[in-house]
C-alpha positions as CSV (number, residue, x, y, z in Angstrom):
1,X,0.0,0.0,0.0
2,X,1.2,3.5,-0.8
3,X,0.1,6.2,1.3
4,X,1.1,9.7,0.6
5,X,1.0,13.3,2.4
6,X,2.0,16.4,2.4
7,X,-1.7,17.9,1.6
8,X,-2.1,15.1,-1.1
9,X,-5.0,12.3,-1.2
10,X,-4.4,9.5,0.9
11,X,-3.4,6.7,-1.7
12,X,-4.5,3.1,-0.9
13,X,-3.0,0.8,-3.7
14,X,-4.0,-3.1,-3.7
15,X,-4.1,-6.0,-6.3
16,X,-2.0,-8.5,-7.9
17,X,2.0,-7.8,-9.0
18,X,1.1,-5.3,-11.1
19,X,0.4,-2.6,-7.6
20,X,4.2,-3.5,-7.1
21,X,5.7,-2.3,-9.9
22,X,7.4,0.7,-9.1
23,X,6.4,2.3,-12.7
24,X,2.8,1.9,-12.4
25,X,2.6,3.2,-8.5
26,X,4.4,6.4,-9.6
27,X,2.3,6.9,-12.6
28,X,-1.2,6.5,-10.3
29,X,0.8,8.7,-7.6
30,X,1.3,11.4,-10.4
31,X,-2.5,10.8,-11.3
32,X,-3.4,11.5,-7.8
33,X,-1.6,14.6,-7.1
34,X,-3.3,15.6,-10.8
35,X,-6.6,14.7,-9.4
36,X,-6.1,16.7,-6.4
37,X,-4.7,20.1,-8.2
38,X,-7.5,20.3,-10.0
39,X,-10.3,20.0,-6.8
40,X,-8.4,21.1,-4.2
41,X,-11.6,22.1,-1.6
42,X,-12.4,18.1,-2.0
43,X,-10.7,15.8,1.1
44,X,-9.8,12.5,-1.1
45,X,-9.2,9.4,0.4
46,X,-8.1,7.2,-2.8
47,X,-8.4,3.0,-3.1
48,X,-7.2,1.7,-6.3
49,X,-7.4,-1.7,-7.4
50,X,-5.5,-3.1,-10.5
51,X,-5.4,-6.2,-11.7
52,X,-5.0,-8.7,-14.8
53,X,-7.9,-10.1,-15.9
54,X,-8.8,-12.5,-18.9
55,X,-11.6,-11.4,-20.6
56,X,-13.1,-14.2,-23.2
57,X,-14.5,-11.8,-26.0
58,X,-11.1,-8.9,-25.0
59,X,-8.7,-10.9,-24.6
60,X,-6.4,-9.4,-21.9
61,X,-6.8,-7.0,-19.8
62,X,-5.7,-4.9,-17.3
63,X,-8.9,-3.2,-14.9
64,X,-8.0,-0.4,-12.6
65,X,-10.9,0.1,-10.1
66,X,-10.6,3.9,-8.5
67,X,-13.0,4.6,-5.5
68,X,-13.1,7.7,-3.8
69,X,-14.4,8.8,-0.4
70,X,-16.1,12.2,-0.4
71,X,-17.9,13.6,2.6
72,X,-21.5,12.1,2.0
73,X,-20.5,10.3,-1.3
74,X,-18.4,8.1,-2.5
75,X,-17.1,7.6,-6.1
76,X,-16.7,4.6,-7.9
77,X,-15.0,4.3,-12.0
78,X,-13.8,0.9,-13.2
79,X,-11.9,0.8,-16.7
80,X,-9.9,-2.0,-18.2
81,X,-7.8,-1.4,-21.0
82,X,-4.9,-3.5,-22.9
83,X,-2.4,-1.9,-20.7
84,X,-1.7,-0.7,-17.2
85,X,-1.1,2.8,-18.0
86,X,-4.1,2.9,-20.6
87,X,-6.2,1.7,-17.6
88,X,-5.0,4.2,-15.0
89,X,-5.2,7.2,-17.7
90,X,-9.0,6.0,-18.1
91,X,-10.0,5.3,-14.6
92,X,-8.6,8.8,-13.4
93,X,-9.8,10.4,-16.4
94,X,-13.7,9.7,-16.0
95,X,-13.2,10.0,-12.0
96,X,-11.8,13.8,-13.0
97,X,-15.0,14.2,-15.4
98,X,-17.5,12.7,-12.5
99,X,-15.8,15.7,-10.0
100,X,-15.9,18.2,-12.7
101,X,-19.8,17.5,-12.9
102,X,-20.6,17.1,-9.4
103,X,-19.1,20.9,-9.2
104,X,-20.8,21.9,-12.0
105,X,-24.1,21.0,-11.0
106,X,-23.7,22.6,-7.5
107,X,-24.1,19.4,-5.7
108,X,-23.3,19.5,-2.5
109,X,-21.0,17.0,-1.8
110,X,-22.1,16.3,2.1
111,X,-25.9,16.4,1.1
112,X,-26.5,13.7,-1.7
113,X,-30.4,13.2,-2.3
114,X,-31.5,10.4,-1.7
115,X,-31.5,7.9,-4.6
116,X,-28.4,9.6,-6.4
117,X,-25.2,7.5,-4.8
118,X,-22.5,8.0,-7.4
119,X,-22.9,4.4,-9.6
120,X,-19.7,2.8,-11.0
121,X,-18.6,4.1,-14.2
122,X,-16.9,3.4,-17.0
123,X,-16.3,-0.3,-18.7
């Protein structure tokens, strides 16, 4: 597990030999400290999964699975691509689009309607 400070999301990394590979946990710790420049009001508290999966109509696969805890929500992207980087690049790129829209719509983090939990996104 990789857990970073210094103002920064918390960043909890789990799955199979690919979350030890020092290339890929630098490239999702430079995609978290992306995230958080961009929404810097937001506490994060990150859990990424990333595994290999084989898929029988893909082929292989890598998924990265990105939750994040916000006060009163929680968001929640899955993507699997052909590569790890492809995967993390996707992942953090819809969860930026989710918090982009959450802002834009005025939603108040902390006071989610009933009925409107953030769903898991992406493939």
């Amino acid at each position: 597990m990789s857990e970073k400070s210094r103002g920064t999301p918390a960043v909890l990394l789990s799955g199979d030999t690919l979350a030890l590979d020092p290339a890929i946990r630098s490239h999702i710790d430079a995609e978290a400290d992306r995230l958080v420049r961009r929404h810097p009001s937001l506490p994060l508290t990150l859990r990424i999964a990333i595994g290999e999966e084989l898929d029988p109509r893909k082929g292989h696969r890598v998924r990265c699975e990105l939750a994040a805890d916000l006060p009163g929500r929680k968001l929640v992207v899955r993507e699997a691509r052909r590569d790890a980087a492809a995967a993390i690049a996707a992942a953090f790129g819809v969860a930026r689009k989710q918090l982009r829209k959450i802002r834009s719509q005025g939603q108040r983090v902390a006071g989610d309607p009933a009925g409107k939990q953030a769903r898991p996104a992406g493939t």
